[in-house]
N, CA, C and O atoms as a GROMACS GRO file, in nm:
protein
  232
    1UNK      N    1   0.084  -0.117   0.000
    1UNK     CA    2   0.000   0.000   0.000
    1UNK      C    3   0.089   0.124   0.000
    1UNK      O    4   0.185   0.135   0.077
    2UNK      N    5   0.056   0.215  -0.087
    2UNK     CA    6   0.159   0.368  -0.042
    2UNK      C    7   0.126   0.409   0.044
    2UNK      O    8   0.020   0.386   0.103
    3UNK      N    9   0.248   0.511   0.083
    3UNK     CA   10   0.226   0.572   0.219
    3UNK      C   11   0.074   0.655   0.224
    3UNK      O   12  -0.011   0.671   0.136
    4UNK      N   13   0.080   0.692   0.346
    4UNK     CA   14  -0.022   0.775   0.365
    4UNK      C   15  -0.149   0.761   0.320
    4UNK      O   16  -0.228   0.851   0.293
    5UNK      N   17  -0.162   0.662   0.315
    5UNK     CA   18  -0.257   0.578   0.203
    5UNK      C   19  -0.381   0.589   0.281
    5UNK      O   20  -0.343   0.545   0.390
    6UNK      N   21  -0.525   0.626   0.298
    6UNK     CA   22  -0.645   0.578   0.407
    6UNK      C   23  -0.738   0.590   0.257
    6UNK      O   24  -0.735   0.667   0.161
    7UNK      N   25  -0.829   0.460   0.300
    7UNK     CA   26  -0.942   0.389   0.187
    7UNK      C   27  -1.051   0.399   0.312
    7UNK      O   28  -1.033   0.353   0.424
    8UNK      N   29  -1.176   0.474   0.262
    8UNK     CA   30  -1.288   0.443   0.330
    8UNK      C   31  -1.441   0.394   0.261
    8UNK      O   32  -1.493   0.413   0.152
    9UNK      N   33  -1.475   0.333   0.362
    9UNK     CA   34  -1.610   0.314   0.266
    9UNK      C   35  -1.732   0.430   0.244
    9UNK      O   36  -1.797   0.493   0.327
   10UNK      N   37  -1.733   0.431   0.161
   10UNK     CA   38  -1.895   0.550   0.087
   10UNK      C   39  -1.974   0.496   0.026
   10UNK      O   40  -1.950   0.398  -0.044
   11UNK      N   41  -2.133   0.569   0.046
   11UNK     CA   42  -2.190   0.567  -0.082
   11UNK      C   43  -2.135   0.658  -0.196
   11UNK      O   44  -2.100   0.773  -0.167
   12UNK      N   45  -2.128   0.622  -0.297
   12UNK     CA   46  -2.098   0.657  -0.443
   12UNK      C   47  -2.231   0.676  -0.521
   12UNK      O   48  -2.308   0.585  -0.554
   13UNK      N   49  -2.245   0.801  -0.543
   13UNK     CA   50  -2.392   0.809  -0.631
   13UNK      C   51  -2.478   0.697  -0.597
   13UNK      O   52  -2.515   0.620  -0.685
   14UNK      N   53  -2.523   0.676  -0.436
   14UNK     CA   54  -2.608   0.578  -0.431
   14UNK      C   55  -2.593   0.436  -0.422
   14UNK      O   56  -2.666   0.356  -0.362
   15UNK      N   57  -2.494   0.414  -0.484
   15UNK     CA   58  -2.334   0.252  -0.432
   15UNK      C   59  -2.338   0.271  -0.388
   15UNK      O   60  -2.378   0.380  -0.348
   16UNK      N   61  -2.279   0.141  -0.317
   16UNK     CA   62  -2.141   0.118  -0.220
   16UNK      C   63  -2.010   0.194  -0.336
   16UNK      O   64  -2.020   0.223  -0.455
   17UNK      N   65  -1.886   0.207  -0.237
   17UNK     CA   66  -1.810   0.286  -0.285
   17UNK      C   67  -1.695   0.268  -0.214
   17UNK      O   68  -1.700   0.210  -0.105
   18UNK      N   69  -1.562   0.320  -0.271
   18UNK     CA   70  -1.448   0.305  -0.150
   18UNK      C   71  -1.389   0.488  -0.239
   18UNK      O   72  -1.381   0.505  -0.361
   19UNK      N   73  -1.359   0.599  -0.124
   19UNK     CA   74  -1.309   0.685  -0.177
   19UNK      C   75  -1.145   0.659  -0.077
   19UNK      O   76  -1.122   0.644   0.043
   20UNK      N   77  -1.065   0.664  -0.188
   20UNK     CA   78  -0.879   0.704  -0.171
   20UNK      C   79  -0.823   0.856  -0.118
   20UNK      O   80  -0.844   0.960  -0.179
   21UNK      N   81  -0.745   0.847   0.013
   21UNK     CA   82  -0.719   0.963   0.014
   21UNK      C   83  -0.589   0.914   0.016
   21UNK      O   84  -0.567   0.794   0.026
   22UNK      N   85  -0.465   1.032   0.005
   22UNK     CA   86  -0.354   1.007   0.000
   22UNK      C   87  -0.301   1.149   0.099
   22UNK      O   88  -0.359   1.246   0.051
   23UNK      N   89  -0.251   1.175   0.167
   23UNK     CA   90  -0.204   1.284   0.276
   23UNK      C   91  -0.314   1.392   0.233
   23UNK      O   92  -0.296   1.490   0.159
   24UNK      N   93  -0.436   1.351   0.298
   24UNK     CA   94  -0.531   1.406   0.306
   24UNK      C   95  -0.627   1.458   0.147
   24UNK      O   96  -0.742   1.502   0.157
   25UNK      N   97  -0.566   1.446   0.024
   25UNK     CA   98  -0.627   1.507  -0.079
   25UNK      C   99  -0.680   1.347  -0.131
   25UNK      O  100  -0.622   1.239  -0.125
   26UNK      N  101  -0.844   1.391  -0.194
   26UNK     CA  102  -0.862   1.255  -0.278
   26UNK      C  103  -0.802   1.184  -0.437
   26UNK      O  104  -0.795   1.241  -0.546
   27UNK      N  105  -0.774   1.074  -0.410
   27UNK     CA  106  -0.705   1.037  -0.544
   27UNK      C  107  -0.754   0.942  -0.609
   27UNK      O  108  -0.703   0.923  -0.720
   28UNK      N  109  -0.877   0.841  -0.561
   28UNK     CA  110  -0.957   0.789  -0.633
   28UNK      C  111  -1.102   0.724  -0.591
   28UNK      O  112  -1.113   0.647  -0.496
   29UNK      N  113  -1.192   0.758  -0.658
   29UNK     CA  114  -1.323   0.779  -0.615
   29UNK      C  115  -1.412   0.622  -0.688
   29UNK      O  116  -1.439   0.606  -0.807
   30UNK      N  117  -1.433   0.552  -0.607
   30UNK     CA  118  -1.502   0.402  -0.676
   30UNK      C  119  -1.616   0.379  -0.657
   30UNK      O  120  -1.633   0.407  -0.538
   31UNK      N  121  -1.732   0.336  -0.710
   31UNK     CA  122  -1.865   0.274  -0.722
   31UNK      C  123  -1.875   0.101  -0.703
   31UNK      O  124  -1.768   0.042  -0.704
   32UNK      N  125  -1.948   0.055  -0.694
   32UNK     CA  126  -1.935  -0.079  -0.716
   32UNK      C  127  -2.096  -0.108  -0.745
   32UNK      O  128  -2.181  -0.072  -0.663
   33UNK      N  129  -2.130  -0.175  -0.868
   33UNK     CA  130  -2.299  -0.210  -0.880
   33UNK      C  131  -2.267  -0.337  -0.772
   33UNK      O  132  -2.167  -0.353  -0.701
   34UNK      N  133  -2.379  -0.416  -0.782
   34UNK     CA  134  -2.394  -0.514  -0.696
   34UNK      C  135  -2.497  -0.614  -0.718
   34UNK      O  136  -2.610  -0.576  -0.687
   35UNK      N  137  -2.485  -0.772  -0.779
   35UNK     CA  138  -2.607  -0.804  -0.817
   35UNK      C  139  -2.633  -0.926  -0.745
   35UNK      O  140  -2.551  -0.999  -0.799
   36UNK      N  141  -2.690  -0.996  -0.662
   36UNK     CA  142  -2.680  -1.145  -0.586
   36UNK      C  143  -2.570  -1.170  -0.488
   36UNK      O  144  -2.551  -1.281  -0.438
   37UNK      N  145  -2.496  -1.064  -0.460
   37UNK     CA  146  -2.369  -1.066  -0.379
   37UNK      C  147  -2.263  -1.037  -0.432
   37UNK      O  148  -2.158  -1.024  -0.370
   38UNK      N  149  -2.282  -1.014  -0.614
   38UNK     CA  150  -2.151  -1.012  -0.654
   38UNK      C  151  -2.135  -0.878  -0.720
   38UNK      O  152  -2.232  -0.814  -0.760
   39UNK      N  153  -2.014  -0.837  -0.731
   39UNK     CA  154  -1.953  -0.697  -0.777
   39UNK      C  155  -1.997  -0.758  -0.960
   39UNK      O  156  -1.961  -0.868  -1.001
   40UNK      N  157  -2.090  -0.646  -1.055
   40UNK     CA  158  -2.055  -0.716  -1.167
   40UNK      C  159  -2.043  -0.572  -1.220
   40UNK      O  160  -2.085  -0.567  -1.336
   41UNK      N  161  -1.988  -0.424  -1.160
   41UNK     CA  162  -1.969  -0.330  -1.222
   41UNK      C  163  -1.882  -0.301  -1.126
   41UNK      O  164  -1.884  -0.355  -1.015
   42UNK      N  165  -1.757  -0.168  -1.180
   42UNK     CA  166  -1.642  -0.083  -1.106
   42UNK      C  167  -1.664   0.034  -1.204
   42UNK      O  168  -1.628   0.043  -1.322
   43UNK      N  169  -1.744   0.136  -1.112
   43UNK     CA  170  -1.652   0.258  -1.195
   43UNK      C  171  -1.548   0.327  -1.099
   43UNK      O  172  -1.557   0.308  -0.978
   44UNK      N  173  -1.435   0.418  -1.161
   44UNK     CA  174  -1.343   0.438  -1.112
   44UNK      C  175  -1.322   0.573  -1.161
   44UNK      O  176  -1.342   0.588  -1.281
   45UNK      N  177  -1.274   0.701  -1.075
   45UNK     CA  178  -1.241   0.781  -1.092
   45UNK      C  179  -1.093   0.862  -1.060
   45UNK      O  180  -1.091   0.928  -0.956
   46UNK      N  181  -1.015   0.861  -1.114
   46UNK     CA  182  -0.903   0.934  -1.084
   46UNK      C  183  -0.830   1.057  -1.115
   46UNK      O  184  -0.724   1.096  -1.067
   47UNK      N  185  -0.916   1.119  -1.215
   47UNK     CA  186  -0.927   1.259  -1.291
   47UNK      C  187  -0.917   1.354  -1.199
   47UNK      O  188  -1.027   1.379  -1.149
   48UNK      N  189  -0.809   1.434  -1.148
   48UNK     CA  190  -0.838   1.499  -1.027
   48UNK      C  191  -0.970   1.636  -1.050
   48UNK      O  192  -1.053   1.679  -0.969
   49UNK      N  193  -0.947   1.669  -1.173
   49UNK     CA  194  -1.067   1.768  -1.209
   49UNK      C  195  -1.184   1.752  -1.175
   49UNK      O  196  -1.264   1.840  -1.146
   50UNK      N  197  -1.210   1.564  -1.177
   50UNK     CA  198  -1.329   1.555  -1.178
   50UNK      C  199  -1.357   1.509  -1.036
   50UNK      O  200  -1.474   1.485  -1.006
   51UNK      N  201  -1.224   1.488  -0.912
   51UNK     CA  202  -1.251   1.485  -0.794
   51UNK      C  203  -1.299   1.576  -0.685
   51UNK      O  204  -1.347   1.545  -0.575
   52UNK      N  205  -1.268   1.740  -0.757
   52UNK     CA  206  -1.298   1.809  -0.659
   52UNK      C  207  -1.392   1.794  -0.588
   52UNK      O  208  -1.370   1.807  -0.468
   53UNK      N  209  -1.548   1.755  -0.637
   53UNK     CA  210  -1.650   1.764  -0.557
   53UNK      C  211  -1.601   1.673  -0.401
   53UNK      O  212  -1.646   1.697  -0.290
   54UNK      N  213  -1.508   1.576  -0.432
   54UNK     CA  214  -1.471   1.486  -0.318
   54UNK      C  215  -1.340   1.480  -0.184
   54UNK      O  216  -1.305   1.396  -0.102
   55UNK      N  217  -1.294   1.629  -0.223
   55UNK     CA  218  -1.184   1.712  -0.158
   55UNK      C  219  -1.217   1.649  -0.004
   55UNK      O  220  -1.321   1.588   0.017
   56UNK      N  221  -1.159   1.662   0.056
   56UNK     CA  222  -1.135   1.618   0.233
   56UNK      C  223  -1.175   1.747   0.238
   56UNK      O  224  -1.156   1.843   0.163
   57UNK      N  225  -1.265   1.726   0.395
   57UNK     CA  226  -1.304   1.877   0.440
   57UNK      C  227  -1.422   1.897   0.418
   57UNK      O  228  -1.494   1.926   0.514
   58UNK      N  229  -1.485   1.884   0.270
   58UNK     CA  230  -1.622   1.974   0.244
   58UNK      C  231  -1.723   1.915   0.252
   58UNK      O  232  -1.830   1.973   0.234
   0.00000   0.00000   0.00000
């Protein structure tokens, strides 16, 4: 794992979700669909442009 590394769980637009922080700024934002128990979608975000809404803090 890299340093400074903390993974938490979220909802994601309504997912389950895991958002990435790395010394406090976010670096990747995940969804997971979910169908019978099983993961059969990942979306993944790492575009920092498109992370702002997910900044630490707000």
């Amino acid at each position: 794992m890299a340093p400074d590394l903390t993974i938490l769980f979220r909802t994601v637009n309504g997912l389950p979700g895991l958002v990435a922080t790395q010394r406090g700024v976010t670096v990747t934002v995940a969804a997971f669909e979910v169908a019978e128990d099983r993961i059969t979608r990942i979306w993944a975000v790492r575009n920092p442009e498109k992370l702002t809404p997910w900044r630490t803090g707000d």
